[in-house]
C-alpha positions in Angstrom: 108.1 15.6 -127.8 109.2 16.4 -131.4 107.8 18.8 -133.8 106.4 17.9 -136.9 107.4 20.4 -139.6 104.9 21.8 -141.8 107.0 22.6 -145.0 110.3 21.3 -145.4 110.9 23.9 -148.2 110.1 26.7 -146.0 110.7 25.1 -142.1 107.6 26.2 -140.3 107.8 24.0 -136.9 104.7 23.6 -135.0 104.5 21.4 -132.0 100.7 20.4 -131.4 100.8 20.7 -127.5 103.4 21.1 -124.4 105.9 23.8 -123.8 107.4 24.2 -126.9 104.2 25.0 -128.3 103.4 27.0 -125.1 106.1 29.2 -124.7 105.5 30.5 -128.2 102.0 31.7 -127.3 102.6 32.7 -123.4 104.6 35.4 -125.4 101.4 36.4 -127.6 103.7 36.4 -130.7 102.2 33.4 -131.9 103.9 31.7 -135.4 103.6 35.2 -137.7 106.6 36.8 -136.8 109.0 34.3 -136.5 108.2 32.4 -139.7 107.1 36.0 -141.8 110.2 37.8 -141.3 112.2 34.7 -142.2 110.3 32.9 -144.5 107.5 34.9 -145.8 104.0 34.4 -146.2 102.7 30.9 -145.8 100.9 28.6 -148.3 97.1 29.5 -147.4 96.9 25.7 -146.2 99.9 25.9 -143.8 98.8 29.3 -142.4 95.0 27.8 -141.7 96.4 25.0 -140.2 99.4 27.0 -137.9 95.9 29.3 -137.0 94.2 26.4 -135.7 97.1 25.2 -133.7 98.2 28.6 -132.3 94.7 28.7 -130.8 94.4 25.1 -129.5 97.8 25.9 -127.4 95.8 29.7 -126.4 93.0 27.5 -125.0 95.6 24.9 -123.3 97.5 27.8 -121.5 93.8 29.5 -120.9 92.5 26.2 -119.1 95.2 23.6 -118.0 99.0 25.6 -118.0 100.3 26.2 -114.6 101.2 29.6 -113.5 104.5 29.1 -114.1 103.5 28.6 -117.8 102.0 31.7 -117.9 103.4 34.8 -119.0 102.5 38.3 -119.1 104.4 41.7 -119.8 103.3 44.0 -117.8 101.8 47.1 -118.7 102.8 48.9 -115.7 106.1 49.0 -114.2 106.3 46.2 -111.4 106.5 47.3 -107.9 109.3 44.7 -107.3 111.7 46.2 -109.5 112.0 48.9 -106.3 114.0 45.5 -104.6 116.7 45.7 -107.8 120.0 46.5 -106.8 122.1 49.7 -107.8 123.8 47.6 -110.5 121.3 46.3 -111.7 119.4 49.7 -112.3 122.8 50.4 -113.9 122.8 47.3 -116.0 119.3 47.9 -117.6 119.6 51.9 -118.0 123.4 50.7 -120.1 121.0 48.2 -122.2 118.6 51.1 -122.9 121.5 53.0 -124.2 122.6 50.4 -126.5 119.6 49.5 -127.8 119.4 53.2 -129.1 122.6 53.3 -130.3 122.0 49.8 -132.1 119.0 51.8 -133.9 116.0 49.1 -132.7 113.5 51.5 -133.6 114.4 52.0 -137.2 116.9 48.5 -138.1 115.2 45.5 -138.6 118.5 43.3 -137.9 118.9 45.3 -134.4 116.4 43.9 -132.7 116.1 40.3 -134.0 115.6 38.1 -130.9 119.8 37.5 -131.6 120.7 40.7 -131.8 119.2 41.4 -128.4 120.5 38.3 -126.4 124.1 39.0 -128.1 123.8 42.8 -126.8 122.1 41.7 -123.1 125.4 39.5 -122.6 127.5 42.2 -124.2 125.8 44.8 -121.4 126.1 42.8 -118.9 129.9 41.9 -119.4 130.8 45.8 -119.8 128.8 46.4 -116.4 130.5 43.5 -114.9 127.3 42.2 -113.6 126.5 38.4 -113.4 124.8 37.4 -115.9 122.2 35.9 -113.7 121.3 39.6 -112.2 121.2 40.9 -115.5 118.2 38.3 -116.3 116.2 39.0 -113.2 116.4 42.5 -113.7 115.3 42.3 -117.2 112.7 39.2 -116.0 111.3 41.7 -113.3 110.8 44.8 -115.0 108.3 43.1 -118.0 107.5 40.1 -116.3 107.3 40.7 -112.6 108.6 38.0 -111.8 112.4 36.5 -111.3 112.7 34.2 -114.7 111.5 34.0 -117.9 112.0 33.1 -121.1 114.9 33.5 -123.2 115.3 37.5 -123.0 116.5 38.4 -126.3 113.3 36.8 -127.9 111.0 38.4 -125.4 112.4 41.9 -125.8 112.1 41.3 -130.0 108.9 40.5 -130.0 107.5 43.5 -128.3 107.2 47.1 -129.5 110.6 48.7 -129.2 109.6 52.1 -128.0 108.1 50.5 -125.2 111.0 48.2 -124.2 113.5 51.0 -124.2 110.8 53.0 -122.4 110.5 50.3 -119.9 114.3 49.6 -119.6 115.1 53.5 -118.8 111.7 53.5 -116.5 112.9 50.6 -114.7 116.3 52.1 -114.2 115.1 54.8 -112.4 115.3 57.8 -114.9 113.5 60.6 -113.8 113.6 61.6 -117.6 112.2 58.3 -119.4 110.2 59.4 -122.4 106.7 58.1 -123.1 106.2 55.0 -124.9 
């Protein structure tokens, strides 16, 4: 399935239905973000339109998306991540580290959904952990469950404070400040 761009001038891309569409709005961050912080604001006609669209793929993922479709960050921290190993712990308390150091809470560029999948692979090559363990530890402690969508993104479209909250919580510190 292809999707039909909405301005060629400003390269909104919309797709009406499937997963492209769908994992877009499984992650609740729907077109605004993406296309505002790179774009700007819409024509009026482009934005009514992406608003119509956004909620026909809500109400596919609502009624017919299968589980695996369906995404949701957890508010609490997941039970499971109790089954992560020691390096991984150590892998997503590192991340935590460097996401404060990078300045996500205050730099716009620091936690673009790049910036955050070029610093997960840069974590997980100074902890010399697989980059598949990386990902499930990260997948677990929002998701709860094993895999997920690209990470970077997913960690860049939720509130900062909270991820780094959740990475240090889900590393096991004892000290993890409040979202």
């Amino acid at each position: 399935m292809s999707c039909r761009p909405l301005s060629f001038a400003r390269g909104y891309h919309v797709c009406p239905s499937g997963p492209d569409v769908a994992s877009r709005s499984r992650l609740d961050i729907g077109w605004r973000w993406p296309t505002q912080a790179r774009w700007g604001d819409p024509h009026p006609a482009e934005a009514a339109d992406l608003e119509r669209r956004t909620a026909a793929a809500r109400a596919w993922l609502d009624a017919y998306a299968p589980e695996k479709a369906r995404l949701v960050v957890q508010e609490r921290l997941p039970a499971e991540v109790k089954e992560l190993g020691e390096d991984q712990r150590l892998y997503l308390g590192a991340l935590a580290i460097a996401a404060e150091k990078a300045g996500v809470a205050t730099d716009a560029t620091a936690r673009t959904g790049e910036a955050w999948q070029a610093r997960i692979f840069e974590v997980a090559g100074a902890a010399a952990i697989p980059t598949g363990r990386a990902f499930g530890a990260l997948y677990v402690a929002f998701l709860d469950r094993i895999n997920g969508p690209r990470a970077g993104w997913l960690l860049s479209s939720l509130d900062q404070a909270f991820v780094v909250h959740r990475l240090r919580e889900a590393a096991g510190w004892q000290d993890a400040p409040a979202a």
